[in-house]
PyMOL Python script that loads the backbone (N, CA, C, O; Angstrom):
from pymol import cmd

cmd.read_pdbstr("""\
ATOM      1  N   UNK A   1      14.769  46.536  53.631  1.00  0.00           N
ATOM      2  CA  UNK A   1      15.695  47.638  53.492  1.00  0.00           C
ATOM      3  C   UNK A   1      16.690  47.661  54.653  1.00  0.00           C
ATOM      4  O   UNK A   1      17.872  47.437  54.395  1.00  0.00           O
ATOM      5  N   UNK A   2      16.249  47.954  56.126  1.00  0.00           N
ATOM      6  CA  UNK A   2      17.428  47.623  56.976  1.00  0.00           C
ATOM      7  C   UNK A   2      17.824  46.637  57.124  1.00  0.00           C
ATOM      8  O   UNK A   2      18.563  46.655  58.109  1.00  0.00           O
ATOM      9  N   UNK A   3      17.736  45.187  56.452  1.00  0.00           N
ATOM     10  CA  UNK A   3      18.888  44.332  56.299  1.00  0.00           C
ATOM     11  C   UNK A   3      19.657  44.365  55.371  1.00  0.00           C
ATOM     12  O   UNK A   3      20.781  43.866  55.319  1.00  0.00           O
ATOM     13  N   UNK A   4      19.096  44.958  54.570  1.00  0.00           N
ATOM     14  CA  UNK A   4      20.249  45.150  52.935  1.00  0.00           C
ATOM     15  C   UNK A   4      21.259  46.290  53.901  1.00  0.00           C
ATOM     16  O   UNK A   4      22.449  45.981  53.856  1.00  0.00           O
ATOM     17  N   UNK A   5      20.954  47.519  54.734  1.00  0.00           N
ATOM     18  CA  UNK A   5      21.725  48.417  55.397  1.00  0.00           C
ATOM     19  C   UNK A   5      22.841  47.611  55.913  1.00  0.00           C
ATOM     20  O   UNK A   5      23.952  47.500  55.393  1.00  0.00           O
ATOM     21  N   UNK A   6      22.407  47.049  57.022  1.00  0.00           N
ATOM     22  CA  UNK A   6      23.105  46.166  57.798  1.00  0.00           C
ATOM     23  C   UNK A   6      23.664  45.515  57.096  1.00  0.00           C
ATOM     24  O   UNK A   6      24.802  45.930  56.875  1.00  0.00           O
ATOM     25  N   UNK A   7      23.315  44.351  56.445  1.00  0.00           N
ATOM     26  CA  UNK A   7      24.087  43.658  55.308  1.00  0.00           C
ATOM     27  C   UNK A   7      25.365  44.358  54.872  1.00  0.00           C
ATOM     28  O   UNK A   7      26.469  43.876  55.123  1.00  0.00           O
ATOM     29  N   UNK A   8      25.173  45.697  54.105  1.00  0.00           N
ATOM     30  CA  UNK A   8      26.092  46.641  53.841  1.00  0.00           C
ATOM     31  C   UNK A   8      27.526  47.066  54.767  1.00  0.00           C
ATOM     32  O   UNK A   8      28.709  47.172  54.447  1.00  0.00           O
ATOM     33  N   UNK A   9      26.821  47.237  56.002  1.00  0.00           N
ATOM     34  CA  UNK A   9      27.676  47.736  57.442  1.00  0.00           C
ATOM     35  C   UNK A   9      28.675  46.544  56.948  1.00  0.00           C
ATOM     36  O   UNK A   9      29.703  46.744  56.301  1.00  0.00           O
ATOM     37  N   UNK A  10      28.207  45.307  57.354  1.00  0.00           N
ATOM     38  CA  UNK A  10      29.223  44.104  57.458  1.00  0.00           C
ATOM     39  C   UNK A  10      30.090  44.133  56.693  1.00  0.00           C
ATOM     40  O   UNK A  10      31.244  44.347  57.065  1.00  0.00           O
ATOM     41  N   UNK A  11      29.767  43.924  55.409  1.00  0.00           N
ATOM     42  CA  UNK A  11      30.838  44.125  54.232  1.00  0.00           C
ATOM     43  C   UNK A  11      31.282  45.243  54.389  1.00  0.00           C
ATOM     44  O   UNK A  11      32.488  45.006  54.456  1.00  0.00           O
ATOM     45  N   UNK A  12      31.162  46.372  54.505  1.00  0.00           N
ATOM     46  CA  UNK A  12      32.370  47.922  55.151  1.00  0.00           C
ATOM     47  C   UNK A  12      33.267  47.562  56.098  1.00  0.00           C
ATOM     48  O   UNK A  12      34.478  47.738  55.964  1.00  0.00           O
ATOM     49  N   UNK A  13      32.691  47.004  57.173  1.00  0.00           N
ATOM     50  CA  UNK A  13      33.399  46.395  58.112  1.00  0.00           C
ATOM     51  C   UNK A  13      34.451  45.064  57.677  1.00  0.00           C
ATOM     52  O   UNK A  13      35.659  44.916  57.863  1.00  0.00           O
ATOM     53  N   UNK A  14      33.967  44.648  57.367  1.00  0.00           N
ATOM     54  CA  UNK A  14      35.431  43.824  56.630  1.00  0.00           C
ATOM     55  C   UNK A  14      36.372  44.050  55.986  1.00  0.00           C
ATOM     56  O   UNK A  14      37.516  43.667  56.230  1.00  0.00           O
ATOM     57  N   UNK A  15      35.902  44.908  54.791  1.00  0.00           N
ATOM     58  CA  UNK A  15      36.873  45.517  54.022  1.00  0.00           C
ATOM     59  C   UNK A  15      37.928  46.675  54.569  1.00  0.00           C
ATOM     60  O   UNK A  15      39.039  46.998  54.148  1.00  0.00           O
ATOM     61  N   UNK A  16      37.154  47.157  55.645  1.00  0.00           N
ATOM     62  CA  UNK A  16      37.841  48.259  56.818  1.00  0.00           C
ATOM     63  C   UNK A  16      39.227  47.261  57.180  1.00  0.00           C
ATOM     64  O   UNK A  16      40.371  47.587  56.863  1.00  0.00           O
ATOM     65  N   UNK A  17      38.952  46.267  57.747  1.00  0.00           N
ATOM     66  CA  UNK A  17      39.775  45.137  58.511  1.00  0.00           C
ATOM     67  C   UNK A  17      40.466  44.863  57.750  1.00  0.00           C
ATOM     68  O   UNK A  17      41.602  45.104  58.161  1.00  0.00           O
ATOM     69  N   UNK A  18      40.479  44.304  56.402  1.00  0.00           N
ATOM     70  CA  UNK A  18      41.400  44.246  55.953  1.00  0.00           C
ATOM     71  C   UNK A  18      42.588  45.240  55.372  1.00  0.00           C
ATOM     72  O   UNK A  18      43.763  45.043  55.060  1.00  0.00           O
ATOM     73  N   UNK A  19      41.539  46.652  55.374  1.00  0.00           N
ATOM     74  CA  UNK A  19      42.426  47.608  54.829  1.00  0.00           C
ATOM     75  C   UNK A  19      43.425  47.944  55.776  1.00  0.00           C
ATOM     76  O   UNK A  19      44.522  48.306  55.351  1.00  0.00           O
ATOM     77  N   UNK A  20      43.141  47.859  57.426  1.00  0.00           N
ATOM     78  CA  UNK A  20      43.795  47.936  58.732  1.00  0.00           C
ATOM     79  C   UNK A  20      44.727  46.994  58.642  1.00  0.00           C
ATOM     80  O   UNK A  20      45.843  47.407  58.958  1.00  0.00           O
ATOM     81  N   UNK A  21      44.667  45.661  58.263  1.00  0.00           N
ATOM     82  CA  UNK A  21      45.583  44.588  58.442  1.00  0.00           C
ATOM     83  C   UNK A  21      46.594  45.203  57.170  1.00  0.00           C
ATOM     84  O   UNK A  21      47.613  45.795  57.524  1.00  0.00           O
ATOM     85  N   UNK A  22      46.427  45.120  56.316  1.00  0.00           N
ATOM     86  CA  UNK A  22      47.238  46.421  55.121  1.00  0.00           C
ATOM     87  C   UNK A  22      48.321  46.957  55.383  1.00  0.00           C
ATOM     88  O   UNK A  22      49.426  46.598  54.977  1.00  0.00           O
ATOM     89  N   UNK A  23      47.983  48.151  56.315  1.00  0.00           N
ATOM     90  CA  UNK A  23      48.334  49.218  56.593  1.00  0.00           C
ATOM     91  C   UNK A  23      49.362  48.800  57.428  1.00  0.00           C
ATOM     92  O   UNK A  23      50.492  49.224  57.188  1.00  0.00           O
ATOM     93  N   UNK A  24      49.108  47.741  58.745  1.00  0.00           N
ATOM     94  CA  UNK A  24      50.240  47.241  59.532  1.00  0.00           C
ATOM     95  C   UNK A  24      51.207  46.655  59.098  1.00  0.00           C
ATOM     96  O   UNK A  24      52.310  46.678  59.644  1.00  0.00           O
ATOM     97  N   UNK A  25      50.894  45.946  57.883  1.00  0.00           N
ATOM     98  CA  UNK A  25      51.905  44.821  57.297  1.00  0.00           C
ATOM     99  C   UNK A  25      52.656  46.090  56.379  1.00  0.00           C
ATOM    100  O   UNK A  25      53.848  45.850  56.570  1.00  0.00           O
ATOM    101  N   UNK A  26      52.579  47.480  55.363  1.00  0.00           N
ATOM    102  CA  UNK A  26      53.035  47.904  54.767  1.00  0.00           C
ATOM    103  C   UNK A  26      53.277  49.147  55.380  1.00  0.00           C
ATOM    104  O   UNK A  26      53.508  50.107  54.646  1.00  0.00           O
ATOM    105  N   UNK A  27      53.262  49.318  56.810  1.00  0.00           N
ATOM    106  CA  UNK A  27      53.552  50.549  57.311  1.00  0.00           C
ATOM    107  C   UNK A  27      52.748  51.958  57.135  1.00  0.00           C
ATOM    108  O   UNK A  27      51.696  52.055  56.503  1.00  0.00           O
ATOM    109  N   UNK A  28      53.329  52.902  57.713  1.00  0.00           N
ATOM    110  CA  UNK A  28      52.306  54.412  57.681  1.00  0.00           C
ATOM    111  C   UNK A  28      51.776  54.989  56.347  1.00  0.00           C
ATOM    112  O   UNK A  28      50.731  55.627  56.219  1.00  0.00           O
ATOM    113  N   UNK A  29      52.958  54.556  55.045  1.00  0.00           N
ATOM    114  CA  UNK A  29      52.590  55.645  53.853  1.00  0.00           C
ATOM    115  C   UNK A  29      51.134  55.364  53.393  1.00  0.00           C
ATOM    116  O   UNK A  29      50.678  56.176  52.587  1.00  0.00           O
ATOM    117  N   UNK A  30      50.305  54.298  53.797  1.00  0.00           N
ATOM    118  CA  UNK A  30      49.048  53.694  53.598  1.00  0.00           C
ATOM    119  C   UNK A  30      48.141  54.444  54.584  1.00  0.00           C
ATOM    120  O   UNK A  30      46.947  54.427  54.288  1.00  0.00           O
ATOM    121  N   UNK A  31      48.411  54.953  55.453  1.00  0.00           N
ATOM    122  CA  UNK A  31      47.302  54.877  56.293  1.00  0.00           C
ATOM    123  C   UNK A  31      46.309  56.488  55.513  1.00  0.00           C
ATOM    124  O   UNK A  31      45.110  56.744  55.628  1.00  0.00           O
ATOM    125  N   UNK A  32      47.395  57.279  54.769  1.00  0.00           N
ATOM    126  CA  UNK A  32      46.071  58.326  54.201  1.00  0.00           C
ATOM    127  C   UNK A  32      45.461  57.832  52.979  1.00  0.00           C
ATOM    128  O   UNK A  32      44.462  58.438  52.591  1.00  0.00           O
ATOM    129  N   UNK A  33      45.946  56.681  52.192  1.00  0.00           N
ATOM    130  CA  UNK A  33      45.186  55.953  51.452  1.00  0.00           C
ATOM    131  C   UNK A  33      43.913  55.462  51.861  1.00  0.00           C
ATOM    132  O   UNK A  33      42.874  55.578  51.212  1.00  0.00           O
ATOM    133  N   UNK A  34      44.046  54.896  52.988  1.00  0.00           N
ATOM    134  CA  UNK A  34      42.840  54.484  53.939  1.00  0.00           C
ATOM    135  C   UNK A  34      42.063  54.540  54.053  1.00  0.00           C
ATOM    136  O   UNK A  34      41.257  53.629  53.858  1.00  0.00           O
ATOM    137  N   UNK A  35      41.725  56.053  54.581  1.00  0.00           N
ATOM    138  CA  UNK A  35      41.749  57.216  54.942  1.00  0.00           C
ATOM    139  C   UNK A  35      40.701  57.659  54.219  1.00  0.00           C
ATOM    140  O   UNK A  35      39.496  57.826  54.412  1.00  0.00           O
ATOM    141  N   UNK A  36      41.489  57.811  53.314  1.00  0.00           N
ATOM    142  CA  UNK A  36      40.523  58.087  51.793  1.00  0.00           C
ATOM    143  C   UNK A  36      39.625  57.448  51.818  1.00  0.00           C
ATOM    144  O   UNK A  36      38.579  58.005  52.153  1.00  0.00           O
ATOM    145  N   UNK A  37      39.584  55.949  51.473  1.00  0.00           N
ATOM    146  CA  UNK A  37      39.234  54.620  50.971  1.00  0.00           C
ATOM    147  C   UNK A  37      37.463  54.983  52.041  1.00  0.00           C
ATOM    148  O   UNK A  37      36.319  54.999  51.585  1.00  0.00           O
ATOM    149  N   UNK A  38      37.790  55.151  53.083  1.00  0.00           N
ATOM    150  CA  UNK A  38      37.108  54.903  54.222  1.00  0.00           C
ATOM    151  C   UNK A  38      35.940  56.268  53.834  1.00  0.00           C
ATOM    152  O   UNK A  38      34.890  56.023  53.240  1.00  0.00           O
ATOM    153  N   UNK A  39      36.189  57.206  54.123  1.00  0.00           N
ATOM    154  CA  UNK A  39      35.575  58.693  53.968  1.00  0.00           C
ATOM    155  C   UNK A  39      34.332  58.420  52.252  1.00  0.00           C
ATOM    156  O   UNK A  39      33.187  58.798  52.004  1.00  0.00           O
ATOM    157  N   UNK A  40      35.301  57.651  51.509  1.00  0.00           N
ATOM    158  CA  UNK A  40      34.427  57.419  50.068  1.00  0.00           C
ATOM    159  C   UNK A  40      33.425  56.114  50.547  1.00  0.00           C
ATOM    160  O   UNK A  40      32.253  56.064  50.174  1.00  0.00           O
ATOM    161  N   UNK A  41      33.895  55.310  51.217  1.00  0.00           N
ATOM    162  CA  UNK A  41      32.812  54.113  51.396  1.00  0.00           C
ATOM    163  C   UNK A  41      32.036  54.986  52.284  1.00  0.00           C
ATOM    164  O   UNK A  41      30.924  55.037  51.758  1.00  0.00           O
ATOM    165  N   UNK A  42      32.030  55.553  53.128  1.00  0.00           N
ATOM    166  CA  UNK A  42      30.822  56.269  53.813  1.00  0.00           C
ATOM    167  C   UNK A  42      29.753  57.496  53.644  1.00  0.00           C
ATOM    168  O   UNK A  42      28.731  57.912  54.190  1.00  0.00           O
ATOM    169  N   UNK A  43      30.406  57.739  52.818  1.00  0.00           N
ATOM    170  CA  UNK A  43      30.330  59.053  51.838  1.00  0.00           C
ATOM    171  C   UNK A  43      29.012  57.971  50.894  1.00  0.00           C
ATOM    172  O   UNK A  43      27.796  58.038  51.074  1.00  0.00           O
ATOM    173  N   UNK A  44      29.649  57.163  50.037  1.00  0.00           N
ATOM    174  CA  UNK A  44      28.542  56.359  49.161  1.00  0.00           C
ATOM    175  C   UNK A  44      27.448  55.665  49.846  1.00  0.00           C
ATOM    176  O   UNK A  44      26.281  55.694  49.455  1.00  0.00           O
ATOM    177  N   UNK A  45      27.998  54.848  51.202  1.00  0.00           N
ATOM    178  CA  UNK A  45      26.458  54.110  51.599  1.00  0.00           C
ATOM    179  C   UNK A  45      26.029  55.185  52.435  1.00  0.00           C
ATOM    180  O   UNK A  45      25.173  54.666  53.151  1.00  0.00           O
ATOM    181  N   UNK A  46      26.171  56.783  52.858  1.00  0.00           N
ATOM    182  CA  UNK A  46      25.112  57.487  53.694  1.00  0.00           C
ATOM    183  C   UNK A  46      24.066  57.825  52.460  1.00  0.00           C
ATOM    184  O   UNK A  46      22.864  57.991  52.665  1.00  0.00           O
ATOM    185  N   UNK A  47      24.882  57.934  50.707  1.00  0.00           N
ATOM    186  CA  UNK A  47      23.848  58.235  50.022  1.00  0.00           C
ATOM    187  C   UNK A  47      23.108  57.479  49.506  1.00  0.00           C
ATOM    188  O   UNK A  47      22.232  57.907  48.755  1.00  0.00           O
ATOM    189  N   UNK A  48      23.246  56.197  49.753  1.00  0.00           N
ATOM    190  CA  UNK A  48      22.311  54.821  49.489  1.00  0.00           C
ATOM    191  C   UNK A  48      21.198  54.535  50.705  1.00  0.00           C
ATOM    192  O   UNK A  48      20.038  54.126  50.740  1.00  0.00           O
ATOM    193  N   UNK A  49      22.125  54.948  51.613  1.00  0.00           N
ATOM    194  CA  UNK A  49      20.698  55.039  52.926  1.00  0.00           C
ATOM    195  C   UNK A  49      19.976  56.156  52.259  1.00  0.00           C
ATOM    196  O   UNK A  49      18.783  55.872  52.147  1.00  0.00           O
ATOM    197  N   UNK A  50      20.189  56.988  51.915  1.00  0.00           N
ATOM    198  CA  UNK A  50      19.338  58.600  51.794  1.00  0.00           C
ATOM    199  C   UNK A  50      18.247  58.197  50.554  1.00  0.00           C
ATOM    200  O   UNK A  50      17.047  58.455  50.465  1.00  0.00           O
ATOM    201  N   UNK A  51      19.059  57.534  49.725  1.00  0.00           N
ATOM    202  CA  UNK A  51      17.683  57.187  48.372  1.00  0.00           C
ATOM    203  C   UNK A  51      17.013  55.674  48.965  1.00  0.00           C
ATOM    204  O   UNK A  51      16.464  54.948  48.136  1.00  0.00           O
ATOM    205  N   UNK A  52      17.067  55.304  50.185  1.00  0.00           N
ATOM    206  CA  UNK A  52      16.437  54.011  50.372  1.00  0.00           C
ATOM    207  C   UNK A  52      15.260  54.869  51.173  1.00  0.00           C
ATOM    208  O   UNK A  52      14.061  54.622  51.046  1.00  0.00           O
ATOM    209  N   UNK A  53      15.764  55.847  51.962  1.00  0.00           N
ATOM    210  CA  UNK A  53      15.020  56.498  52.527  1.00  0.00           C
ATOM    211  C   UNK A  53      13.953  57.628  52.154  1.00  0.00           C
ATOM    212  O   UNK A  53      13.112  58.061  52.942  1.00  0.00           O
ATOM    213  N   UNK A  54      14.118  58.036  50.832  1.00  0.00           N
ATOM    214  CA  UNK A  54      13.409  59.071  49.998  1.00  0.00           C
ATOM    215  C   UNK A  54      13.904  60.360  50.425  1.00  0.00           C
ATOM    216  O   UNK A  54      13.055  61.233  50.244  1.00  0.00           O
ATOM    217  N   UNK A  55      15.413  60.953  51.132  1.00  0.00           N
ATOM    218  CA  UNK A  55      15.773  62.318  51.442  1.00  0.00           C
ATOM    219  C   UNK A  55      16.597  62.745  50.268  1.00  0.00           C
ATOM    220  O   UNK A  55      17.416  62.187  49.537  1.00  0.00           O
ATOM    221  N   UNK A  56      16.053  63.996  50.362  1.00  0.00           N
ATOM    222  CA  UNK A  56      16.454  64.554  49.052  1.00  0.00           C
ATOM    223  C   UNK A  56      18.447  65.353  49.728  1.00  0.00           C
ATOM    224  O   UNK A  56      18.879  65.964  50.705  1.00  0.00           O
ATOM    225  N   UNK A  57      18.950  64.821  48.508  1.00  0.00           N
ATOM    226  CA  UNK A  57      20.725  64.987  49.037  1.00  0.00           C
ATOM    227  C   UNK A  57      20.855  66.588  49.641  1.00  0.00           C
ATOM    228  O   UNK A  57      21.609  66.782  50.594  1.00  0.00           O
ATOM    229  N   UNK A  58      20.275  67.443  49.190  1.00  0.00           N
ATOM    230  CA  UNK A  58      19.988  68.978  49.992  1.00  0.00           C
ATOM    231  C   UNK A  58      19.704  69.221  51.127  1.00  0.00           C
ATOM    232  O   UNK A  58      20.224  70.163  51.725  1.00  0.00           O
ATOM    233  N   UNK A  59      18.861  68.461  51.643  1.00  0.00           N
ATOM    234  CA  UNK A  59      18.251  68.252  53.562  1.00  0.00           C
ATOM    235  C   UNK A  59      19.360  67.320  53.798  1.00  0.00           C
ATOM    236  O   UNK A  59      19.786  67.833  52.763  1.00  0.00           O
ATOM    237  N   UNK A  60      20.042  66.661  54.055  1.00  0.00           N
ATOM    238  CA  UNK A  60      20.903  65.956  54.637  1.00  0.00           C
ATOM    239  C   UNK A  60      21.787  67.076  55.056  1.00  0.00           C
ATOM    240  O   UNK A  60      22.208  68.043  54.421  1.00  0.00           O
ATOM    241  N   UNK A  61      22.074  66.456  57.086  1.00  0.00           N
ATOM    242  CA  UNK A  61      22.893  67.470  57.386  1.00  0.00           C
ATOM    243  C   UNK A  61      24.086  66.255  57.206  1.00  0.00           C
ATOM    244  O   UNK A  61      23.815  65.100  56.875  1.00  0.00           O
ATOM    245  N   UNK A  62      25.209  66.667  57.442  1.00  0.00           N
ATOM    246  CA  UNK A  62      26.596  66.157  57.617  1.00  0.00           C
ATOM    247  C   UNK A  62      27.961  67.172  57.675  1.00  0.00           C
ATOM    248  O   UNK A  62      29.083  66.688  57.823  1.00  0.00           O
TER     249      UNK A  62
END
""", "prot")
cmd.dss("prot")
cmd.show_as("cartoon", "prot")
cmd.util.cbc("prot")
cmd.orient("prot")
């Protein structure tokens, strides 16, 4: 399970990088696209950690 996590991190992390490299090459109107992009990928793998972990989505603080 924490290598599938980790595993996960990496690929976020890349796709982050490229969304950054993006954003420089097409300027600011991207960066609240991003933004977005970013908040939903973390948003989805905190709730994939949470069912790897057995916490029920109600006890989670954030």
């Amino acid at each position: 399970m924490v290598s599938r996590i980790l595993c996960s991190k990496e690929i976020i992390t890349r796709y982050l990088m490229r969304a950054c490299v993006t954003v420089r090459q097409n300027g600011d109107s991207y960066v609240q696209q991003v933004m977005q992009l970013v908040s939903q990928v973390y948003s989805k793998q905190q709730q994939l950690i949470d069912m790897n972990l057995g916490v029920p989505p109600h006890t989670r603080e954030g």
